[in-house]
C-alpha positions as CSV (number, residue, x, y, z in Angstrom):
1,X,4.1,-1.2,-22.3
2,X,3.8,2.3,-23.1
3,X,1.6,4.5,-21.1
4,X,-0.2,7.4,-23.4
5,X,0.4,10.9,-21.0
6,X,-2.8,12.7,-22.0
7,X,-4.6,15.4,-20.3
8,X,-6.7,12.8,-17.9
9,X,-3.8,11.7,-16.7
10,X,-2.6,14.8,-15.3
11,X,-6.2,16.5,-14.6
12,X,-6.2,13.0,-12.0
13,X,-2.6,13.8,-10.7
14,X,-3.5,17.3,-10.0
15,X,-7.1,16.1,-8.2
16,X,-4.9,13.5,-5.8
17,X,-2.5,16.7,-5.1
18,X,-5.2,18.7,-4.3
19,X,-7.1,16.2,-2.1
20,X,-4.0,14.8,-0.6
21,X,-3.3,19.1,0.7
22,X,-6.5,18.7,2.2
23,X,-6.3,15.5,4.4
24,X,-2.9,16.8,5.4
25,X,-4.2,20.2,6.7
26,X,-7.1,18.5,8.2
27,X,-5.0,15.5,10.1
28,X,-2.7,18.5,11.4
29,X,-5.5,20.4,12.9
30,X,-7.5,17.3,13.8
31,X,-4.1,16.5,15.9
32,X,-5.2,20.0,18.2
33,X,-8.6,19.2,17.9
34,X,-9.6,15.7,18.2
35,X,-13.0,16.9,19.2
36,X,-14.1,18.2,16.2
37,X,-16.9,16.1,15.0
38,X,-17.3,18.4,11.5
39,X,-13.8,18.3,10.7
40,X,-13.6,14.4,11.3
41,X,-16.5,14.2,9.0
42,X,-15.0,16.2,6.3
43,X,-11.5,14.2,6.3
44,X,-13.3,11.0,6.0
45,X,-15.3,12.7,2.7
46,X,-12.1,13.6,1.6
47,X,-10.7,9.9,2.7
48,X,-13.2,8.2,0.1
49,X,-12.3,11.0,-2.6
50,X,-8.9,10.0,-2.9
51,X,-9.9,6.1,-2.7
52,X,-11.9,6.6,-5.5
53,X,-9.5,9.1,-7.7
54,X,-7.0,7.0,-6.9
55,X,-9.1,3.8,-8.1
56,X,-9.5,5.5,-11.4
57,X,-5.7,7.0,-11.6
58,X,-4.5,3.3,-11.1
59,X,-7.1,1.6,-13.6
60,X,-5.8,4.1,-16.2
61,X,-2.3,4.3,-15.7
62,X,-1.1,2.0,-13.1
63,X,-0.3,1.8,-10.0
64,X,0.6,4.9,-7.5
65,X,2.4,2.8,-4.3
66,X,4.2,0.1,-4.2
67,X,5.1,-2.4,-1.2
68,X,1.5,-4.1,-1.2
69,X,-0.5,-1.3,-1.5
70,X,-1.4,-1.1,-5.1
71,X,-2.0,-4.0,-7.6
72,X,-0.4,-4.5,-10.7
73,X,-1.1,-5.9,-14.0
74,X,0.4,-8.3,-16.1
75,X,3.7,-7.4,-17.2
76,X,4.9,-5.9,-14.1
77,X,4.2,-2.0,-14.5
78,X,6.7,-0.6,-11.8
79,X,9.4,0.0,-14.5
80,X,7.1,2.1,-16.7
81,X,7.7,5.7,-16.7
82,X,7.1,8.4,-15.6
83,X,5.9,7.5,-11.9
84,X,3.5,9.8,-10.6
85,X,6.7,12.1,-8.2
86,X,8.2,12.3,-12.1
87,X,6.3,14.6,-13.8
């Protein structure tokens, strides 16, 4: 199976990049400040973001993880390139 790399595909890559920056920064200062109600709040926004961009990366063009935590379709996708750390 041959995946089509179009502009979606890396307008989603660059939305998960971006998100995935943001819960980073926010679990490092939610580390110092565990108190911090509005910051909990916003990393479990940005939680559901990257549930659902990576809902509609993995419906389009497979699946991000492997190990469990992403399904895959019939034929087995691992082996199609690029993976998502390629391009």
């Amino acid at each position: 199976m041959s995946i089509v790399l179009n502009e979606e595909y890396y307008k989603l890559l660059h939305e998960l990049q971006a998100v995935d920056f943001v819960l980073v920064e926010l679990n490092l200062y939610l580390d110092t400040h565990p108190m911090d109600s509005n910051a909990i709040q916003q990393y479990n926004q940005y939680a559901q973001l990257r549930q659902q961009i990576a809902h509609r990366y993995e419906s389009q063009y497979g699946p991000l993880k492997n190990f469990g935590q992403s399904l895959s379709s019939t034929p087995w996708c691992w082996n199609d390139a690029p993976w998502p750390w390629q391009v």
